[in-house]
C-alpha positions in Angstrom: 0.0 0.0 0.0 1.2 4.0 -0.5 2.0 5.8 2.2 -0.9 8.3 0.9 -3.5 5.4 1.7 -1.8 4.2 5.2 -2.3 7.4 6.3 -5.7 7.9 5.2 -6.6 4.5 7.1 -4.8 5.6 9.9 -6.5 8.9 10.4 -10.1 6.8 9.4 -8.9 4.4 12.4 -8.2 7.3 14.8 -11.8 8.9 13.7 -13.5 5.8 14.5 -11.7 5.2 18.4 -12.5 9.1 19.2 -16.3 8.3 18.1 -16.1 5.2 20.4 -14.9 7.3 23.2 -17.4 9.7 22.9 -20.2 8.2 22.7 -19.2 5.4 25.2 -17.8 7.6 27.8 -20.5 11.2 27.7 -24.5 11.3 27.1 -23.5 12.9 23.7 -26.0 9.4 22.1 -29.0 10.2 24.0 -29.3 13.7 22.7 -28.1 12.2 19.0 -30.8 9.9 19.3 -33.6 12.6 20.2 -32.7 14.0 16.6 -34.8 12.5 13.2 -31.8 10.3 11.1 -32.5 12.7 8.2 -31.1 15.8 9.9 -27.9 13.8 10.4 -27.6 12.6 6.7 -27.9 16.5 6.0 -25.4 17.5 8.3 -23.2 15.0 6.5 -24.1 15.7 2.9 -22.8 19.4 3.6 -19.6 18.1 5.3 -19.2 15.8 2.5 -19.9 18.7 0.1 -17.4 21.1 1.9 -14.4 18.9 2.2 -14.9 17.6 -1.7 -15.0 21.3 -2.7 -11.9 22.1 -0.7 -10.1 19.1 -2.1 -11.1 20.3 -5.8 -10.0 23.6 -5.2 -6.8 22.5 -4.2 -6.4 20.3 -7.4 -7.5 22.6 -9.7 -4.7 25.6 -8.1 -2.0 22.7 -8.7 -2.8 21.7 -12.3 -3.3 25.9 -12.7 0.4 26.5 -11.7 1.6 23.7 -13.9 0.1 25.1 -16.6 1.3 28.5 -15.7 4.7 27.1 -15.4 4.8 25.2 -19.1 3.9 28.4 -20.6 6.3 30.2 -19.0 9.2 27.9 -20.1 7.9 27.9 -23.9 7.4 32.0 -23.2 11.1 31.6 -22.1 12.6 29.2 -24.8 10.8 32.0 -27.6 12.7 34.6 -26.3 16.1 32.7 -26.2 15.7 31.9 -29.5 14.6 35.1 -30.7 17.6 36.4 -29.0 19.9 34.2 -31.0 18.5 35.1 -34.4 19.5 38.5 -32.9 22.8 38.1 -32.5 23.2 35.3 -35.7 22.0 38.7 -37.4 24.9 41.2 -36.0 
């Protein structure tokens, strides 16, 4: 497995044990269970929905700068060799 995915499983893993705890060790689950299910699926559609966006964002900066970036080089390798027709002129 990558070291991208360990981690991932590991935080999942670490997620899970502090849910345990809390609901185990406080009276957190009696007032989650005073609630209708559907308000929870909500509440997680929007987290869902937030940390997706976030990630996308992200993603779409990086593959921005690379593009940025290849332009610049073939902006840079244009002026190189306009400057050697320059001096190939003199």
């Amino acid at each position: 497995m990558s070291d991208q995915i360990k981690q991932r499983l590991a935080i999942a893993f670490l997620a899970v044990l502090v849910l345990v705890f809390v609901v185990t060790q406080t009276s957190l689950l009696s007032f989650f269970a005073q609630e209708p299910w559907w308000v929870y699926a909500v509440i997680l559609g929007i987290l869902i929905s937030g940390y997706l966006s976030l990630k996308y964002l992200l993603e779409d900066k990086r593959q921005e700068q690379a593009w940025i970036e290849q332009e610049g080089h073939v902006f840079m390798e244009r002026l190189e060799e306009a400057k050697l027709k320059k001096e190939q002129k003199q």
